[in-house]
C-alpha positions in Angstrom: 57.6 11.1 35.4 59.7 13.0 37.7 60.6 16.7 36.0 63.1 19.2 37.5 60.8 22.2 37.8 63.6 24.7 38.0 65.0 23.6 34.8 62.0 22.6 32.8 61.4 26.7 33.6 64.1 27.9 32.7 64.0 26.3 29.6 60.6 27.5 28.7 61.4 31.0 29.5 65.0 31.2 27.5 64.9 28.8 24.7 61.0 28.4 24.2 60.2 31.9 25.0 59.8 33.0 21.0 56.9 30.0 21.0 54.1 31.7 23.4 53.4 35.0 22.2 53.0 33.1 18.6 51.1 30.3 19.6 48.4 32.6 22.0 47.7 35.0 18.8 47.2 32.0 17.0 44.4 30.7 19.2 43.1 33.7 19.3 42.5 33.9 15.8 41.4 29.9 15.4 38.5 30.4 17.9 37.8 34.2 17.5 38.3 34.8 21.2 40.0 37.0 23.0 38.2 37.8 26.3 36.6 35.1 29.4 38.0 32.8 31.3 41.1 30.7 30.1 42.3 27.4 31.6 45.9 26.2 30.6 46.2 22.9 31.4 49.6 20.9 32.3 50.7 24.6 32.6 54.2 24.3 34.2 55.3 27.6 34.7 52.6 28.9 33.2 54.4 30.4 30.2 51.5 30.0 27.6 48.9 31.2 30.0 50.7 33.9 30.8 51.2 35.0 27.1 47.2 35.0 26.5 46.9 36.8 29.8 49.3 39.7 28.6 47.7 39.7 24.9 44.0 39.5 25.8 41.7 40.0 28.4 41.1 36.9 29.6 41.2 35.7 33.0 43.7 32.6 33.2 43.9 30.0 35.5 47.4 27.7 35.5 46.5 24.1 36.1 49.4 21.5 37.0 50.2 18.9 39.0 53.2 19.6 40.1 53.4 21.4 43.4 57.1 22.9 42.3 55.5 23.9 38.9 52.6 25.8 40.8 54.8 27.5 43.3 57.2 28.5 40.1 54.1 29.4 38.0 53.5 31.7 41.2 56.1 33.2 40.5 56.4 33.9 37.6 52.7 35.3 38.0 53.9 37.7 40.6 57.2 38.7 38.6 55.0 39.6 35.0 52.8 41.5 38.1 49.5 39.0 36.9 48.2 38.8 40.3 44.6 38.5 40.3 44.4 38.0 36.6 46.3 34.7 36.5 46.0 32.0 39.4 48.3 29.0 39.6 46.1 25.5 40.9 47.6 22.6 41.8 45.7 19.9 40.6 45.1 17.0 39.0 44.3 16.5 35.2 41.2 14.1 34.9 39.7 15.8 38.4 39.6 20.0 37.5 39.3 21.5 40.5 37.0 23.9 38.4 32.6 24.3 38.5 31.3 23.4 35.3 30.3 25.5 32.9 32.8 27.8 34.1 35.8 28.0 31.3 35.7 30.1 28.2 38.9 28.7 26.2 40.9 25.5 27.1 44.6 25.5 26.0 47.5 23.1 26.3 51.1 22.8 24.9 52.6 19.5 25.7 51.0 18.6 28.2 48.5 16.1 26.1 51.3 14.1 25.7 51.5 12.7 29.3 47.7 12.3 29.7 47.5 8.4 31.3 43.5 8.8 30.7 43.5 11.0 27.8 39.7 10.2 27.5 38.8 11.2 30.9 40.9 14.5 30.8 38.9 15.4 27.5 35.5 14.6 29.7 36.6 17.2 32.5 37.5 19.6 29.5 33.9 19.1 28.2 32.7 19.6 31.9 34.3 22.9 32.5 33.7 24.4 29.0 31.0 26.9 29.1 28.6 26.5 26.2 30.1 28.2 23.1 33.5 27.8 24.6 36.6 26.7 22.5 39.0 24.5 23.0 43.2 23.9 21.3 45.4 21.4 22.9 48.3 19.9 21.7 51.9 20.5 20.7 53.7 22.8 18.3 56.2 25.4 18.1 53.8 28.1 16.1 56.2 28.3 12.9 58.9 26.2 11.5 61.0 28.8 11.8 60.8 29.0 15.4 61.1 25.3 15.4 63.8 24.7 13.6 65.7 27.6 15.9 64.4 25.7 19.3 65.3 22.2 17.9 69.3 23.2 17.3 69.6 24.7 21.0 68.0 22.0 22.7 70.8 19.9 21.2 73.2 21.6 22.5 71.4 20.6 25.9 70.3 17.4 25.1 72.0 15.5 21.6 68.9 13.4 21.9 66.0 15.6 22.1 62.9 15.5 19.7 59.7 17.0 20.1 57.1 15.6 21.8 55.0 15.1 18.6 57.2 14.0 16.3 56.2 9.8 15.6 53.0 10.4 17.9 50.4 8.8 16.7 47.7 10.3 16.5 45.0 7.5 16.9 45.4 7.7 20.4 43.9 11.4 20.1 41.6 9.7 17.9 40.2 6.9 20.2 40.2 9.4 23.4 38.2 11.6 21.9 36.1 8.8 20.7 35.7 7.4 24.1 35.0 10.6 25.8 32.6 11.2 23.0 33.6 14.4 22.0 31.6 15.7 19.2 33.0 18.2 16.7 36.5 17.5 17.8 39.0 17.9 15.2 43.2 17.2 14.6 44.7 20.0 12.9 48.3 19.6 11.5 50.2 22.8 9.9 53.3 24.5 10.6 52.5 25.4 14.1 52.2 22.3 15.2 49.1 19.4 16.1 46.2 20.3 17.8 43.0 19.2 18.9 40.3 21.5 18.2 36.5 22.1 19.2 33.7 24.1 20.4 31.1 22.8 22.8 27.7 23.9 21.6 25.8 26.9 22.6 22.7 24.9 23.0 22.8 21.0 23.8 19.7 19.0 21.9 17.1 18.5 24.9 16.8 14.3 25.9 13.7 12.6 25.4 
C-alpha cells in the first residue's frame, strides 16, 4: 500500500503526538525495562521510538520499509538532536537487517496491521530478541481519552477513518503466533489499546 510519507508524518507528529510519550511509559512499566537496545518496527517517522529514546536510556533503532519514512525518520532524528542514540534502517519486516540476539525490547504501533507474513515477522522478532528480552506490538492510543480526542480530528481529515484495530480479528495474531511458535506470547486488551506481549527466555531448555 502506497503511503504519503510527508503526510502520514505530519499526522503523527500533530494529531497523534499526545499517544507516544503515553504509550513508551507504558511499556516501560509492562516489561520493567528501561535501558538496552530497542527496535521499533514499521517505525515511520519514528515517533514511538523516539519517545522511548527521550524517556529512557535505550538505544533505538527505526525499522521501516519505506525509503521516504527512513529519510523522514532521519530527520526527525537529527531535529529531536538523537544522532547516535536512534538510527533509522531501511528494511524489510520478515528479513531484520539485525544479528541475533542483539535487541533488548521490540515495539510496534500499527504496524502489525500490514504484516503479509505475520508469522515470519514474529520468527525474526524471536531471532533478534536477546534472551530475557521483551516484546509489545500492536495498536492503541494509550488511554481512551486520548483516543476519543484523536478519533474526532482525524474526522475532520478523513469522515471515514477508524482505527486500525477496531473489527480486527484477532485470530490472525492468534494463528501467527502459533505458526511461528511463539511460546509465552500473550493478547492484551485494555484501554490503551491491543497488544501482543512476551519475553523470550533467559535460558532455552538444551535439545536432546
Amino acid at each position: 500500500m502506497k503511503i504519503d510519507a510527508e503526510k502520514f508524518n505530519y499526522i503523527a507528529r500533530t494529531v497523534f503526538a499526545p499517544v507516544y510519550p503515553v504509550l513508551a511509559h507504558q511499556i516501560f512499566e509492562r516489561t520493567g525495562l528501561t535501558e538496552g537496545v530497542c527496535l521499533d518496527m514499521g517505525s515511520g517517522g519514528g515517533c514511538l521510538g523516539l519517545a522511548i529514546a527521550r524517556n529512557s536510556g535505550f538505544k533505538v533503532y527505526l525499522l521501516d520499509e519505506s525509503a521516504d519514512m527512513c529519510e523522514i525518520a532521519t530527520g526527525n532524528i537529527e531535529h529531536l538532536l538523537m544522532k547516535g542514540r536512534v538510527v533509522a534502517l531501511c528494511g524489510p519486516m520478515h528479513a531484520i537487517p539485525l544479528e541475533n540476539s542483539s535487541i533488548d525490547l521490540v515495539v510496534s504501533r500499527g504496524s502489525i496491521y500490514y504484516w503479509e507474513n505475520m508469522a515470519q515477522v514474529l520468527r525474526e522478532i524471536w531471532r533478534v530478541l536477546a534472551p530475557g528480552g521483551h516484546v509489545c506490538i500492536g495498536g492503541g492510543f494509550g488511554s481512551e481519552e486520548i483516543m476519543n480526542e484523536i478519533i474526532l480530528k482525524m474526522k475532520v481529515i478523513d469522515p471515514d477513518w477508524q482505527p486500525m484495530y477496531h473489527g480486527f480479528d484477532d485470530a490472525l495474531f492468534l494463528d501467527a503466533i502459533a505458526a511461528a511458535k511463539i511460546s509465552g506470547a500473550e493478547i492484551i486488551k485494555d484501554e490503551s489499546g491491543t497488544w501482543v506481549t512476551f519475553q523470550k527466555p533467559l535460558q532455552q531448555l538444551s535439545e536432546g
